[in-house]
C-alpha positions as CSV (number, residue, x, y, z in Angstrom):
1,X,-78.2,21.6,-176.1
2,X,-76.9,18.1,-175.6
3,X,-79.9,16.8,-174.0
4,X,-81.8,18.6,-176.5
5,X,-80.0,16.4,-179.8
6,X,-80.7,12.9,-177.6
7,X,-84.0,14.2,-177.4
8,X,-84.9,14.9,-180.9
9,X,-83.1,11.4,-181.8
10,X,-85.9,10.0,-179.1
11,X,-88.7,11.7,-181.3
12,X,-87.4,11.0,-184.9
13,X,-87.2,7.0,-183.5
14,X,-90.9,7.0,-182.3
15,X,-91.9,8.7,-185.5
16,X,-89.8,9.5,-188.3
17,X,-92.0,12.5,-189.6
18,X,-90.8,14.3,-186.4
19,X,-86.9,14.8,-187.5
20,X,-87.3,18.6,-187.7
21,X,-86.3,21.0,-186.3
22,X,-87.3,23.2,-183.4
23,X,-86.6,26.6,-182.0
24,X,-88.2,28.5,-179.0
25,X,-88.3,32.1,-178.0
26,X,-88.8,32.2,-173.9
27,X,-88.7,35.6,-172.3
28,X,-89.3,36.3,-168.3
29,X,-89.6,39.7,-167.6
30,X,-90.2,40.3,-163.6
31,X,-88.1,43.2,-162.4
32,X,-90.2,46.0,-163.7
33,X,-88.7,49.7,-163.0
34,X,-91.7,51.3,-163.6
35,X,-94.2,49.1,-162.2
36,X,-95.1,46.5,-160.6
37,X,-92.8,43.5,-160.1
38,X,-93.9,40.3,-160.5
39,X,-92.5,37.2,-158.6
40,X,-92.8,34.2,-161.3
41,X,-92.5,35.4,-164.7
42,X,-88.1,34.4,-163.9
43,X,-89.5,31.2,-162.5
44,X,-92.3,30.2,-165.1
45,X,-89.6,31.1,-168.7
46,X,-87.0,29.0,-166.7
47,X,-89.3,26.2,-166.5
48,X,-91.0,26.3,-169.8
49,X,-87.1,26.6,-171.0
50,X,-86.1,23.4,-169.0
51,X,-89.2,21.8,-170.4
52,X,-89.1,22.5,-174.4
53,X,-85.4,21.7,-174.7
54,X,-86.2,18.1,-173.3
55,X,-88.7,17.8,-175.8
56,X,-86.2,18.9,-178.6
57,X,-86.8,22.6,-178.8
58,X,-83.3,24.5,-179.5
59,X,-83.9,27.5,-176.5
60,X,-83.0,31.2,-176.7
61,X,-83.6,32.1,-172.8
62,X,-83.9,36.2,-172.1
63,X,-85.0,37.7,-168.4
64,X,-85.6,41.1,-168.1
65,X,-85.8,42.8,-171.6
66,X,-85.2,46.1,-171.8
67,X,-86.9,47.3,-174.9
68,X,-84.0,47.5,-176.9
69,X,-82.7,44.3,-175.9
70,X,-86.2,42.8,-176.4
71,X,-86.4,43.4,-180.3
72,X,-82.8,42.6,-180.5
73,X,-83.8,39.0,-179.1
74,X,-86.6,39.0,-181.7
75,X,-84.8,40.1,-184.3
76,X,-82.3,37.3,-184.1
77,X,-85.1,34.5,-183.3
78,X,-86.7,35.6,-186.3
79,X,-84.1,34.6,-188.7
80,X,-83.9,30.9,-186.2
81,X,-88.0,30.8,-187.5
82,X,-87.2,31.2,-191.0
83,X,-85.5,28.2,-190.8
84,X,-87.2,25.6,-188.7
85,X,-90.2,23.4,-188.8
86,X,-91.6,24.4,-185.4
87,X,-91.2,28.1,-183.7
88,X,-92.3,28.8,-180.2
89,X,-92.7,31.7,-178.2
90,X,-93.6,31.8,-174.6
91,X,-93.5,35.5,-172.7
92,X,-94.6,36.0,-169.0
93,X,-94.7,39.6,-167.6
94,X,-96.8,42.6,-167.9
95,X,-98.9,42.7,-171.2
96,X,-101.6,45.8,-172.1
97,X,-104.0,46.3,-174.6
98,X,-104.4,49.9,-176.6
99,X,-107.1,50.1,-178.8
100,X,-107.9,46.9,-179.7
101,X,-104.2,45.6,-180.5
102,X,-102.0,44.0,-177.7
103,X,-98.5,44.6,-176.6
104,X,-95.9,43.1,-174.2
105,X,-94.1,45.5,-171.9
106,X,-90.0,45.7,-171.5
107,X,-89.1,46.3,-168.4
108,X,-87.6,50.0,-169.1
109,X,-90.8,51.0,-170.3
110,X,-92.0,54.2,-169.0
111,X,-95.8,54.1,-170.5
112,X,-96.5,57.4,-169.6
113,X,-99.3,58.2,-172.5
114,X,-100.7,56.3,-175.2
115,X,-98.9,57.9,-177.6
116,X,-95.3,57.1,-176.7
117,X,-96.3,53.6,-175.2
118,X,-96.9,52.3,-178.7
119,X,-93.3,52.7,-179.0
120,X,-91.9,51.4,-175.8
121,X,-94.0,48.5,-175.9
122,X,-93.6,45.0,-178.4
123,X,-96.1,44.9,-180.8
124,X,-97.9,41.2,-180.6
125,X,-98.2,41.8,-184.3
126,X,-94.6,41.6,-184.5
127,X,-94.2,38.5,-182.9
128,X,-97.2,36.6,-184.6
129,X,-95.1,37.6,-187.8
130,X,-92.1,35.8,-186.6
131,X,-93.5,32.4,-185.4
132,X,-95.7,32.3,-188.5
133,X,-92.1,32.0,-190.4
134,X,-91.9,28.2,-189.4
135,X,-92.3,25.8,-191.8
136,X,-95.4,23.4,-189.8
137,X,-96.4,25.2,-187.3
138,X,-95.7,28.9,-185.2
139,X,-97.0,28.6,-181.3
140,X,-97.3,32.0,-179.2
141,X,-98.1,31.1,-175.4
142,X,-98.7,34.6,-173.2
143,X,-98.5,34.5,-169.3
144,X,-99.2,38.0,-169.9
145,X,-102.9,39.4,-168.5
146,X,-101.7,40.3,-165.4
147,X,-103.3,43.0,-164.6
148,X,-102.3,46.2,-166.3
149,X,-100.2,48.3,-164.1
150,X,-100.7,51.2,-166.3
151,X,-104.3,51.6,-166.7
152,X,-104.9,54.6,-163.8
153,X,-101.9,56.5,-165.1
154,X,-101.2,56.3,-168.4
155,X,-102.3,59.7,-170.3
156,X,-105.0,59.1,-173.0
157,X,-104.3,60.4,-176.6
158,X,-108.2,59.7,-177.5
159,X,-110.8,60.5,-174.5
160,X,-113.1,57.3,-176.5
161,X,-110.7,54.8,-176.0
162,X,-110.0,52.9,-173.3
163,X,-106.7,51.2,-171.8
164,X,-108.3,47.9,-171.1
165,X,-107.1,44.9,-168.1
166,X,-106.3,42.1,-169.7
167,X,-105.3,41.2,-173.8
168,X,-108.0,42.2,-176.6
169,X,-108.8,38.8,-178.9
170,X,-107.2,38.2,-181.9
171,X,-108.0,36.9,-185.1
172,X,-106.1,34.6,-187.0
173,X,-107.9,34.1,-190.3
174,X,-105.8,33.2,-193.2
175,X,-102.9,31.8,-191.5
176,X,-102.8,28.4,-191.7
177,X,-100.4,26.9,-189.3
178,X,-101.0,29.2,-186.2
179,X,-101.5,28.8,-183.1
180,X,-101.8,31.3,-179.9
181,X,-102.2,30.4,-176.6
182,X,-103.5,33.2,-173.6
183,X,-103.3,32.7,-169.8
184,X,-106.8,34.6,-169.7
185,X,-110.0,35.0,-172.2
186,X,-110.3,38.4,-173.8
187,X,-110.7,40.9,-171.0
188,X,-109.9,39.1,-168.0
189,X,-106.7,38.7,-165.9
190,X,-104.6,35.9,-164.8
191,X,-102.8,35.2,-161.8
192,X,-99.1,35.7,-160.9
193,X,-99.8,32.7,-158.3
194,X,-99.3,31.7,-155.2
195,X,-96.6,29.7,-155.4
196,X,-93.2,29.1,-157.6
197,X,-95.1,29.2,-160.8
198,X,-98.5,30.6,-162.3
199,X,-101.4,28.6,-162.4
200,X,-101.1,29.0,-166.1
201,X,-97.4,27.8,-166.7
202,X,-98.3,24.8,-164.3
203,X,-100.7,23.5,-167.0
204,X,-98.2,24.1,-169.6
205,X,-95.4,22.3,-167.0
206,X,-97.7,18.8,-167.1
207,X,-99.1,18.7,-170.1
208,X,-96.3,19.7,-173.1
209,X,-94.5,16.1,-172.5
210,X,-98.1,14.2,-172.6
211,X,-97.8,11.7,-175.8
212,X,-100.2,11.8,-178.2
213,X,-101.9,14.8,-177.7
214,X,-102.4,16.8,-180.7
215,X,-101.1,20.8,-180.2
216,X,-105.0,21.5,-180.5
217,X,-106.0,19.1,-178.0
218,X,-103.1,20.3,-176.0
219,X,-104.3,23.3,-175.4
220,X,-108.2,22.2,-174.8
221,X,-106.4,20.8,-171.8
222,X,-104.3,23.6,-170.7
223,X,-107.6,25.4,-170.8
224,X,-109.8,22.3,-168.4
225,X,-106.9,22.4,-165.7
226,X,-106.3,26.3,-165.4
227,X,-110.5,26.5,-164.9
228,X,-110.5,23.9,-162.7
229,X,-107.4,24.8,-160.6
230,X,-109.1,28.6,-160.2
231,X,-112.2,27.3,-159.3
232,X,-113.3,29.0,-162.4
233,X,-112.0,32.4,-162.2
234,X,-109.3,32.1,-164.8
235,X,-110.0,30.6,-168.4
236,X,-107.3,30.4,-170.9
237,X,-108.2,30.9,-174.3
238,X,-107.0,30.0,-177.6
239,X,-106.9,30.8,-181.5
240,X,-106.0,28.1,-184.0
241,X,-105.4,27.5,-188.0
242,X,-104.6,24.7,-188.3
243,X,-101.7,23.2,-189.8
244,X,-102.0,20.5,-193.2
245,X,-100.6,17.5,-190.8
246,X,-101.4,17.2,-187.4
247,X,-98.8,18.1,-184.7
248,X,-97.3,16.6,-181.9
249,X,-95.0,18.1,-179.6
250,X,-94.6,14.4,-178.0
251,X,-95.5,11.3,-180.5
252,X,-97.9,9.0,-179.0
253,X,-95.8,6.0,-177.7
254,X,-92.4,8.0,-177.1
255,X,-91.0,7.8,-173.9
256,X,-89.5,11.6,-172.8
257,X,-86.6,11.7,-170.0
258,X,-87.8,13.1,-166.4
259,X,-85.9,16.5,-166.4
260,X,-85.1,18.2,-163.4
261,X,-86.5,22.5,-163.3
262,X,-85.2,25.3,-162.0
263,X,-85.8,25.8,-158.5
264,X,-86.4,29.4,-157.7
265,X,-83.1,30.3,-156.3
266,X,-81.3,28.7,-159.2
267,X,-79.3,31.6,-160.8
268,X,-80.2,32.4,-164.3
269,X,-77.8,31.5,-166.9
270,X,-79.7,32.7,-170.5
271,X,-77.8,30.9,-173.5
272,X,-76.1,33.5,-175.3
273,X,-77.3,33.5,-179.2
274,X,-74.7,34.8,-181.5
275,X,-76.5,36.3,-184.3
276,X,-77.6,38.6,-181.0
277,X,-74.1,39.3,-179.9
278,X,-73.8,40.2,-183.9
279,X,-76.6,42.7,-183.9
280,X,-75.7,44.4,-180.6
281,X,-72.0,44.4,-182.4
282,X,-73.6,46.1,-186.0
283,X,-76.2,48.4,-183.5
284,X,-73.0,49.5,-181.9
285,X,-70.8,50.4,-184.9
286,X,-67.7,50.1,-183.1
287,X,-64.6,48.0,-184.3
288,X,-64.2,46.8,-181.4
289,X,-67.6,44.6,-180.7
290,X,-66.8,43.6,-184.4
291,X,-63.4,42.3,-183.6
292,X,-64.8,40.8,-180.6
293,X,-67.8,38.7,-182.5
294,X,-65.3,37.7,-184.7
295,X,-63.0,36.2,-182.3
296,X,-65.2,34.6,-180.1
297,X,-67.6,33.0,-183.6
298,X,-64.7,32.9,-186.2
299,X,-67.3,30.2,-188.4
300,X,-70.4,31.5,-187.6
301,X,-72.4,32.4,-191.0
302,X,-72.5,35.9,-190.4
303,X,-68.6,36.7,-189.6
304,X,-68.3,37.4,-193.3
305,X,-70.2,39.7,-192.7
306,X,-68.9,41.2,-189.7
307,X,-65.6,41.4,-191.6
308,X,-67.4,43.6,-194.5
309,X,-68.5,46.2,-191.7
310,X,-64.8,46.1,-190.3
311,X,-63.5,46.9,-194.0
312,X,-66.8,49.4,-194.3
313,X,-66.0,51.1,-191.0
314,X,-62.1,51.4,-191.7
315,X,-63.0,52.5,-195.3
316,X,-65.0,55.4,-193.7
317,X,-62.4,56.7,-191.1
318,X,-59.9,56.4,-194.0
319,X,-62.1,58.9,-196.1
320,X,-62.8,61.2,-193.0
321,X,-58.4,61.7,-192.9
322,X,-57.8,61.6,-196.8
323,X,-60.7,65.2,-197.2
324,X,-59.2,66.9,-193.9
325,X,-55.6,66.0,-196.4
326,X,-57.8,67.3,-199.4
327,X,-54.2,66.6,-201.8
328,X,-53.5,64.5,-205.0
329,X,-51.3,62.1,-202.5
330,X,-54.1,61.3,-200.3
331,X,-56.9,60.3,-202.9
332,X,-54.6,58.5,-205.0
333,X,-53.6,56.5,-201.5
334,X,-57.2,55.9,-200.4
335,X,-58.0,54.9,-204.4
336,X,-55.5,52.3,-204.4
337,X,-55.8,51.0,-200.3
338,X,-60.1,51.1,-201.1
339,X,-60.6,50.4,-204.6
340,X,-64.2,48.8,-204.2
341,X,-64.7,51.7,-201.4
342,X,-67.8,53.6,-201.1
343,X,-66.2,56.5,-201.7
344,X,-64.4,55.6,-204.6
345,X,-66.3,58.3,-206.7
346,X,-65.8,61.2,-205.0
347,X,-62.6,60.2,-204.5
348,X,-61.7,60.4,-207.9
349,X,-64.0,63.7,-208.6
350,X,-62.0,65.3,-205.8
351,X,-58.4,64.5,-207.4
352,X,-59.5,65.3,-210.8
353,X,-60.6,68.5,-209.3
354,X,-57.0,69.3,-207.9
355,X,-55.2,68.4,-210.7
356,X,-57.2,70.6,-213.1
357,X,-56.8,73.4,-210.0
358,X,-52.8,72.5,-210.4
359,X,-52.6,73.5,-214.5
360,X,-51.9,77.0,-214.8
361,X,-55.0,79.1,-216.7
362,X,-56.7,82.3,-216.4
363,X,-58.3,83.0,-213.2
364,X,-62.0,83.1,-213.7
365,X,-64.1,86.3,-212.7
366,X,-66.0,85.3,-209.7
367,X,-69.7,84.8,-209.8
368,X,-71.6,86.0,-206.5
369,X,-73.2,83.1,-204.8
370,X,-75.4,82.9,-201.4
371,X,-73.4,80.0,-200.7
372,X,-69.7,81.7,-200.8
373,X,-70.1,81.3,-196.6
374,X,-70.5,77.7,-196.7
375,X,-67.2,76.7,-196.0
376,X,-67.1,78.8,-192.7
377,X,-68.1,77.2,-189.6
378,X,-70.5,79.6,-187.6
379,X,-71.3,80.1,-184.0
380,X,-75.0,81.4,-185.2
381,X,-76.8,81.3,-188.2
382,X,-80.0,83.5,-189.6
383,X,-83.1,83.2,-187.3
384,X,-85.6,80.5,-188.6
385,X,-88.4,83.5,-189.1
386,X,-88.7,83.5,-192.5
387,X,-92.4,83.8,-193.8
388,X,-92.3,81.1,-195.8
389,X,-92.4,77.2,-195.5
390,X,-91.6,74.0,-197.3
391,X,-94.9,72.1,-199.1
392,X,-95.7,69.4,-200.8
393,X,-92.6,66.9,-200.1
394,X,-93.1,63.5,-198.9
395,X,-92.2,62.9,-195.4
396,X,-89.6,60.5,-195.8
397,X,-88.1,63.2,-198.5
398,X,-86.3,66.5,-198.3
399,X,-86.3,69.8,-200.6
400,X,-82.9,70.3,-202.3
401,X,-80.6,73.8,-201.9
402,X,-78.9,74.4,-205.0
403,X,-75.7,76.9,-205.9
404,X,-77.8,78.4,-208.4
405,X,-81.3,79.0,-210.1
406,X,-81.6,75.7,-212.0
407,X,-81.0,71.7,-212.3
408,X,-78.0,71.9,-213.6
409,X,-76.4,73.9,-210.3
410,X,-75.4,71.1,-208.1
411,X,-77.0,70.8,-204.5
412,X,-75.5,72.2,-202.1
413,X,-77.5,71.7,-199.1
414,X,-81.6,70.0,-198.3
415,X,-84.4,71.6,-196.1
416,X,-86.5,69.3,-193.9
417,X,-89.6,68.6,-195.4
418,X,-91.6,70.4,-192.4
419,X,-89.7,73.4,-192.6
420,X,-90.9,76.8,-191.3
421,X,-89.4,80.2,-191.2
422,X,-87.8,79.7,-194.6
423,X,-86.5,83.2,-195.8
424,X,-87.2,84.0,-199.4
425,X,-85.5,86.4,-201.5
426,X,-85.5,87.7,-205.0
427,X,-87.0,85.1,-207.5
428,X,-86.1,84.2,-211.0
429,X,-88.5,84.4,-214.2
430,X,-87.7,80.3,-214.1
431,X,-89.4,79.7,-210.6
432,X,-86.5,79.2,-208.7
433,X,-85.6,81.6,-205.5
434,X,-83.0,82.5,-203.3
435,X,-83.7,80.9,-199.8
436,X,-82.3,81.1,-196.2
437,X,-83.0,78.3,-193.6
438,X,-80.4,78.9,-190.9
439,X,-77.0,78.2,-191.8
440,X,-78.4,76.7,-195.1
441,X,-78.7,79.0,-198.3
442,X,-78.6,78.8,-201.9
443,X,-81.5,78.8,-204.4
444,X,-84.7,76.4,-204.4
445,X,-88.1,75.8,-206.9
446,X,-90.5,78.2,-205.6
447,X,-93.0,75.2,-206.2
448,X,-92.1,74.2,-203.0
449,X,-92.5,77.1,-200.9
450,X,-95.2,79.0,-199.7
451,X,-95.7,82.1,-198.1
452,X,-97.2,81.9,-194.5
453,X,-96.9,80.0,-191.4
454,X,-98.4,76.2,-191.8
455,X,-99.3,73.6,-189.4
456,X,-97.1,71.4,-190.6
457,X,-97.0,67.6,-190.1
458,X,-94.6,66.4,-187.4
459,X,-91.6,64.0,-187.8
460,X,-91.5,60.6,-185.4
461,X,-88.1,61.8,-184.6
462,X,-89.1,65.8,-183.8
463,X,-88.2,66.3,-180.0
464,X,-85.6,66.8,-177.8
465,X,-82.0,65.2,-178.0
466,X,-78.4,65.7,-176.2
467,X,-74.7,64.9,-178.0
468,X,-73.9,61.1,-177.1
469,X,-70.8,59.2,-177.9
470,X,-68.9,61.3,-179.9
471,X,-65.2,59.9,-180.2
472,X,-62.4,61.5,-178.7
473,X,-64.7,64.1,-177.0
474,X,-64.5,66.3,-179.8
475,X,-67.6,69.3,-181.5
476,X,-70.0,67.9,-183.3
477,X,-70.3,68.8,-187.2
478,X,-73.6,70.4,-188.3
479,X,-73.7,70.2,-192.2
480,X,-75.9,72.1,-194.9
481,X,-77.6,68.5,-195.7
482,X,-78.0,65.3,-194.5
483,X,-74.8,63.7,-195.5
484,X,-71.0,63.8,-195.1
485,X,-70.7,65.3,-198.9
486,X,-72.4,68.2,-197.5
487,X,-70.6,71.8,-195.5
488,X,-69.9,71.5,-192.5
489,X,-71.2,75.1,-191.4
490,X,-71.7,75.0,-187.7
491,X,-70.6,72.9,-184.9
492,X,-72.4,71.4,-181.5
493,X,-70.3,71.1,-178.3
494,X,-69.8,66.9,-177.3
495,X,-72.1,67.9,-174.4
496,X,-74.9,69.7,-175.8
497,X,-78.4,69.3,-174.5
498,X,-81.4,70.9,-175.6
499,X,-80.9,70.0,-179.4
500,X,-84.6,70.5,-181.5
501,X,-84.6,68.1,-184.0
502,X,-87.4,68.7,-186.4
503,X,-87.3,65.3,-188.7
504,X,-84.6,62.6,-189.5
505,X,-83.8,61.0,-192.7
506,X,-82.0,57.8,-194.1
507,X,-79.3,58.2,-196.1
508,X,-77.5,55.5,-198.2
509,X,-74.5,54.1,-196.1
510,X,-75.4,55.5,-192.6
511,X,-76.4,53.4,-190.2
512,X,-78.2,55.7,-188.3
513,X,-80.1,58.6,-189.5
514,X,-79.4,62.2,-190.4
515,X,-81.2,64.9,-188.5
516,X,-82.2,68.4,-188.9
517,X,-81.2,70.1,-186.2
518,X,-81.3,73.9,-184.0
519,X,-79.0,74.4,-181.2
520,X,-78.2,78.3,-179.8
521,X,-79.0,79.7,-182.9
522,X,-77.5,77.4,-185.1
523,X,-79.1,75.1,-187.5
524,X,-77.9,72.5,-190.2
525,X,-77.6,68.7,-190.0
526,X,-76.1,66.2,-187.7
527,X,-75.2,62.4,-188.1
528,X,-78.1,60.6,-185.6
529,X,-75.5,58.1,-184.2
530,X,-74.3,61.2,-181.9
531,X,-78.0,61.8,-180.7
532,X,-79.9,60.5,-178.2
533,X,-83.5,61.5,-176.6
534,X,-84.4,61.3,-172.7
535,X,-84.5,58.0,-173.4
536,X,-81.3,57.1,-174.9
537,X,-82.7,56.2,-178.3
538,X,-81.0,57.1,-181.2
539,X,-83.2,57.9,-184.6
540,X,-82.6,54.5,-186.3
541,X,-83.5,53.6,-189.8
């Protein structure tokens, strides 16, 4: 970083206009676990890293992204763009093309069909989006048309579409101030190379430091010396919108410091970014990566807001105790330690509610309800056979479960918005019905429901998951809705596998979603951060 500062003193000397600031994304993904490794993609980001922070660039170095990891490191650089004159991202490794539109491959990824490789892989869309952030100039170099290990295996979701070697062009109309670089034309592949470094990165090696050379020309150049150096077979191409001013990485007339690169055995040693260790802490939700972050970055811009999710987190394991209390004591405690709390209302609505209970008064004749069994946790619930099903609710929605037949009833549980099997019982003159959905009852708008057994459309999230995490080792709850205010009505074992989950939702103060769940003939709703598919992905906002 030192070298990087003298550096960018060097530049502003030999031209004033160049005292900006610059930030580079380099990412070297070799050790593939599901295909084939490559040699130099370690070699060719250590050297492109070496070479942009001698020419000023402030360097985020990752090897090896998982996909997680890699949009964690993306995430973070993005917020670097927003605020920099110049933002560069160089990736080498496995890249594929999928009908028409190009993405980089983590080195976890699977791509075992079309359909769920879309979600292992990066999206190039994503990444054009964060370089274009930069105030002069966003520049996206890919050492990434290897060729495709995927191609003969992966499992077509569209017969008419192919999987094609090499990257599909792109077209950059409109976005002035872009620039991105490929190792190969449209349809071709490049070469890992022979020696320490692609042919590709080589180019980029001799010519970044050449003074004078406008980014355009830059790449004219990259594009001569690859050709020539393949005899031909290789031909880097290029896209550009060009930027108001011209741009120079290297002023004519400034002199640049030899550096020294990594030699191949050289052990990596990526600079750790912050506002990643931050996300990873936030992603994790425990105190304890908080606390760390915290410690280690105690003036870093976002510890403030670290400290908010400590106070958040504590707020929310204070609530959990004061309801298993459930007395006068406990809200009036959690009121006075939470004040600005998030659940300062309900804390108040439940204490209200005890003292009223606490007066003495005339007991009220009960009034039969189909949710009088909500309050006992079950070890099976009602089959989900019902011959009716939920229509016409959004799909990021879900179709409220009232205590009784009207609005002014209050909700007592949701239904997913592709629910089947729903049981229907008697119905009201005012459109509203008793329903059955598992372990969820109560009364719905029959507007919602129709009789029959529909195709309906399937949730991103619908699959297969297994209980993760839970603390203390402890059941699972399963709720009528998708929310701690809800039941609790059924319970998973911390082990579970084999949990259908038909569709997730957000919910306001979760970090993770809610899903709607059947387990061994139980059914209700469980808090996503305890769920994780085959993959270990949890259903995330």
């Amino acid at each position: 970083m030192f070298r990087a500062l003298i550096v960018l003193i060097l530049l502003s000397i030999g031209s004033p206009s160049l005292a900006e600031r610059r930030v580079a994304l380099v990412v070297g993904n070799s050790d593939y676990q599901h295909a084939t490794q490559l040699a130099n993609p370690k070699n060719d980001a250590r050297a492109i890293a070496t070479k942009l922070e001698s020419l000023g660039f402030e360097v985020f170095l990752h090897e090896n992204l998982g996909g997680q990891s890699f949009r964690v490191a993306l995430g973070g650089f993005a917020e670097q763009a927003l605020r920099s004159d110049l933002a560069v991202v160089f990736y080498a490794g496995h890249g594929i093309e999928m009908g028409g539109r190009n993405y980089l491959i983590p080195v976890d990824a699977r791509m075992a069909s079309e359909a769920t490789a879309q979600f292992e892989a990066v999206s190039l869309d994503s990444i054009l989006t964060t370089v274009r952030n930069a105030g002069k100039l966003g520049l996206l170099m890919l050492d990434a048309c290897r060729d495709n290990p995927f191609a003969n295996t992966m499992e077509r979701t569209n017969s008419s579409r192919s999987v094609s070697r090499g990257l599909a062009p792109i077209s950059l109309d409109g976005e002035a101030g872009t620039l991105v670089s490929f190792a190969a034309q449209a349809g071709d592949t490049a070469d890992d190379g022979d020696g320490m470094h692609s042919p590709y990165t080589e180019a980029l090696l001799g010519l970044l430091a050449e003074p004078g050379l406008e980014v355009g020309a830059l790449f004219q150049k990259v594009t001569k010396v690859v050709k020539d150096k393949t005899d031909g077979r290789q031909k880097p191409m290029y896209r550009i919108q060009p930027p108001e001013d011209l741009v120079y990485l290297v002023p004519k007339g400034t002199v640049i410091p030899e550096v020294a690169l990594p030699s191949s055995e050289m052990a990596a040693a990526p600079q750790e970014n912050p506002l990643v260790v931050y996300l990873n802490a936030v992603q994790s939700g425990q105190r304890a990566q908080l606390e760390d972050f915290i410690a280690r970055y105690p003036n870093h811009a976002r510890t403030p807001d670290a400290n908010r999710l400590l106070v958040s987190i504590a707020d929310r394991e204070f609530w959990e105790t004061t309801k298993v209390q459930n007395t006068i004591s406990a809200y009036t405690t959690y009121l006075m330690a939470f004040s600005n709390g998030h659940f300062v209302a309900e804390a108040k609505a439940r204490k209200q509610a005890l003292e009223v209970a606490a007066v003495p008064k005339p007991k009220p004749a009960p009034t039969p309800s189909p949710t009088s069994q909500n309050n006992v946790i079950r070890t099976s619930c009602p089959a989900l056979n019902g011959g009716y099903f939920v229509q016409s609710i959004r799909t990021d929605d879900t179709l409220f479960v009232r205590s009784g037949a009207g609005t002014n009833f209050p909700v007592v549980g949701e239904l997913p918005f592709n629910a089947n099997g729903v049981q229907l019982e008697a119905c009201s003159s005012s459109g509203w019905c008793a329903v059955t959905y598992g372990c969820i009852s109560g009364y719905s708008f029959a507007k919602y429901l129709h009789s029959g057994t529909a195709g309906q459309p399937e949730s991103p999230y619908a699959g297969a998951y297994h209980v993760v995490d839970h603390p203390m080792n402890q059941k699972l709850n399963v709720r009528a809705g998708p929310g701690t205010k809800y039941d609790v009505v059924a319970e998973l074992p911390p082990q579970a596998t084999g949990v259908n989950v038909s569709d997730c939702q957000v919910k306001e103060g979760f970090s993770m979603r809610w899903c709607s769940v059947q387990w061994q003939g139980i059914s209700g709703w469980a808090y996503g951060r305890y769920l994780a598919d085959a993959w270990g992905r949890k259903p995330r906002p």
